[in-house]
N, C-alpha and C positions, 0 to 999 in steps of 0.2 A: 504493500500500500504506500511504502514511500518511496517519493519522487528526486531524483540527484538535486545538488542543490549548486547549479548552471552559474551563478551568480556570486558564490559561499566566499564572503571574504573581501567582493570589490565594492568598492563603495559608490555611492552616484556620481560624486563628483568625476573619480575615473573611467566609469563608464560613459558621461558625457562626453570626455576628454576625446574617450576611443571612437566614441562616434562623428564626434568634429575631425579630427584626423583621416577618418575615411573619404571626404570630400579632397579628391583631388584635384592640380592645379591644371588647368585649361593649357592644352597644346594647339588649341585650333586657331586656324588664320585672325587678324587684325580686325577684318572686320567682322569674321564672323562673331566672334569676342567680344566687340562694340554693339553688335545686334543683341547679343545676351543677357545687356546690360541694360537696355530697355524694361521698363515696370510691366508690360506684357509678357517678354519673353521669362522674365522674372516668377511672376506668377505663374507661369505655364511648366519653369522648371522648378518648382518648390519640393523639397524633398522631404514626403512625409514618413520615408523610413527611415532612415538613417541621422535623421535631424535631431538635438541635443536634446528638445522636449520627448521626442519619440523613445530615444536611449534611457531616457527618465522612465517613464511608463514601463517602458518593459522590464527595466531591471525592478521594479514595482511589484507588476505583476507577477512574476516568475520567485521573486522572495516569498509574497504573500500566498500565494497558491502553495507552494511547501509547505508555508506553515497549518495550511487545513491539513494536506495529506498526512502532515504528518504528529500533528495534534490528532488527526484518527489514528494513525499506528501506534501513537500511544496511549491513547482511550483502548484500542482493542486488548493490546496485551496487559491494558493494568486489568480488561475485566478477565480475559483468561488465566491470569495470576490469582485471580481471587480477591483487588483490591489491595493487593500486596506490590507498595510502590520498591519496594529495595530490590525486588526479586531480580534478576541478575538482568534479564530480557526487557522486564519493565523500567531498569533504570537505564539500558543504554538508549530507548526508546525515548526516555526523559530529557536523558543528555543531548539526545539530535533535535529534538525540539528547543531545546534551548540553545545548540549552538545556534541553530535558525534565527530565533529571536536576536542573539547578539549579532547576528551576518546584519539584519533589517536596523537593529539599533546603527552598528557601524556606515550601512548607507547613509542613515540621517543622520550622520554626526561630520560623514564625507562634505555635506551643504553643512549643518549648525551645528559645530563643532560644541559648545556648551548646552545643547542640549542632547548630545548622546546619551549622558547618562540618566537625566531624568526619562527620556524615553523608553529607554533599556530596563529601567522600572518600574514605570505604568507598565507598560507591552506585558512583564514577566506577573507583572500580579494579576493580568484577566485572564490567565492558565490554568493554575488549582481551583479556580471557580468553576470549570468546566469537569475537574477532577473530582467536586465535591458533588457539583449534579450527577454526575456519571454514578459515585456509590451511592448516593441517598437514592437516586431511583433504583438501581439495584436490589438495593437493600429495605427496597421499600418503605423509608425516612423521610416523609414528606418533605416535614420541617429542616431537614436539611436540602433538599430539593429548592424548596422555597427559596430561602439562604442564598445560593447559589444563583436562581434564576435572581434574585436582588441583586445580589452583590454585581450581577454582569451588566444591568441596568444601569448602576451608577456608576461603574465602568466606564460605560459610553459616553455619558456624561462627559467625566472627567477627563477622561483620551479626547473627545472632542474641545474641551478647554484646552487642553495642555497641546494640541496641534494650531488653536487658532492662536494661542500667543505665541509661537513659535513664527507663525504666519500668517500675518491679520487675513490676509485673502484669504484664508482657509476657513468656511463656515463652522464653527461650532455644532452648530445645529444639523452641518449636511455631513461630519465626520461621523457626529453622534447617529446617526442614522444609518451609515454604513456598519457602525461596529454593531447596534443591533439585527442588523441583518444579518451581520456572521453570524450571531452570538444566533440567531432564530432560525437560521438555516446547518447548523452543525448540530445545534441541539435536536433536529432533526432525525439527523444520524444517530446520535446517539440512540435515542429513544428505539429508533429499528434496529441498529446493534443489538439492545440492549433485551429486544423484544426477541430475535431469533429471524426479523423479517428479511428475505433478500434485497429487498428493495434499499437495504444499509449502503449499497455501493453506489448504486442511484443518484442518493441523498447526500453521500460524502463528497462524489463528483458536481452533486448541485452546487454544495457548499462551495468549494474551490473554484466552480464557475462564478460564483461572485464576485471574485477577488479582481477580474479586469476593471470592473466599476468601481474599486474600493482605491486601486489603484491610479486607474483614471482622475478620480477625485483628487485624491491626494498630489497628484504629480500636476495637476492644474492650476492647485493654489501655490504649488513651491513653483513652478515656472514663472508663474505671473510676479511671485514676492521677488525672485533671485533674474527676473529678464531672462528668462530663457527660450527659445526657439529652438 
């Protein structure tokens, strides 16, 4: 269930860098050169792959898609352990989630270098929320169910504070809206997981289909805060 991690280690700023680089420099004639310089021909060769906002998104998208994959691989084996987070399987499943998380903190510390670390600690604290839903429903613990689906609430919240002051363009309100959608599209999964339903894998690829939009979001307001194309 889990996916390489394409990205693990570089940061946005570099991967902007590598994408600006890939435009190479014009060997074509004088004029045709001057003709390309034109605001028509301009707009007609706009490069919407390889272009620094584009390099943004995708190293986005490709971090945060790992981390559903692999926030399910590690919800599956904590529940085939029995809730047993030490178990030898369950903790290295723990450890690649969380190296994930510090690959995603290190992106955004590549742009706001003083906020890596607060990020790298919201991010890591909306995880065992997902850990505690996963045994209360197991275990049939409402109240801690409850808990859980809380606690991911104000989550969102506060992930959405804590990206819009990093990045006034960043809506508060549309960050917080994305992380409820992970948080209501994975708990999805879970619940089929946890139920025996096939439909778990369905639901876990639902979930990681989100992540283009979460990502989109995100790499919109940091483009726009840091001038980026």
């Amino acid at each position: 269930m889990r996916t390489a991690l394409p990205l693990a280690g570089i940061g946005l700023a570099t991967v902007i860098a590598l994408s600006g680089c890939s435009m190479s420099t014009s060997t074509e004639p004088a004029a045709t050169a001057e003709a390309a310089q034109t605001p028509m021909a301009e707009e007609m060769h706009t490069d919407t792959v390889n272009s620094d906002g584009a390099g943004l998104r995708a190293a986005l998208t490709a971090l945060l898609a790992d981390h559903v994959y692999l926030a399910g691989a590690a919800i599956n084996q904590a529940l085939t352990d029995g809730g047993d987070l030490t178990a030898p399987k369950t903790a290295a499943a723990v450890a690649a989630l969380d190296e994930n998380s510090v690959d995603i903190a290190t992106a955004v510390g590549s742009i706001y270098p003083d906020a890596e670390e607060p990020f790298l600690e919201s991010w890591r604290s909306h995880i065992p929320l997902f850990v505690e839903y996963t045994l209360g429903k197991a275990t049939g613990d409402q109240a801690r169910t409850d808990a859980a689906t809380s606690g991911l609430g104000a989550y969102a919240v506060s992930f959405g504070e804590l990206m819009h002051s990093v990045a006034p363009e960043l809506s508060a309100e549309a960050v917080q809206g994305e992380l409820e959608m992970h948080a209501t599209s994975l708990i999805a999964a879970i619940d089929a997981n946890i139920a025996g339903d096939p439909a778990y894998y369905d639901l876990l690829k639902a979930a990681a289909s989100h992540m283009p939009m979460t990502a989109q979001a995100l790499a919109s307001g940091i483009a726009e805060n840091q001038d980026i194309h």
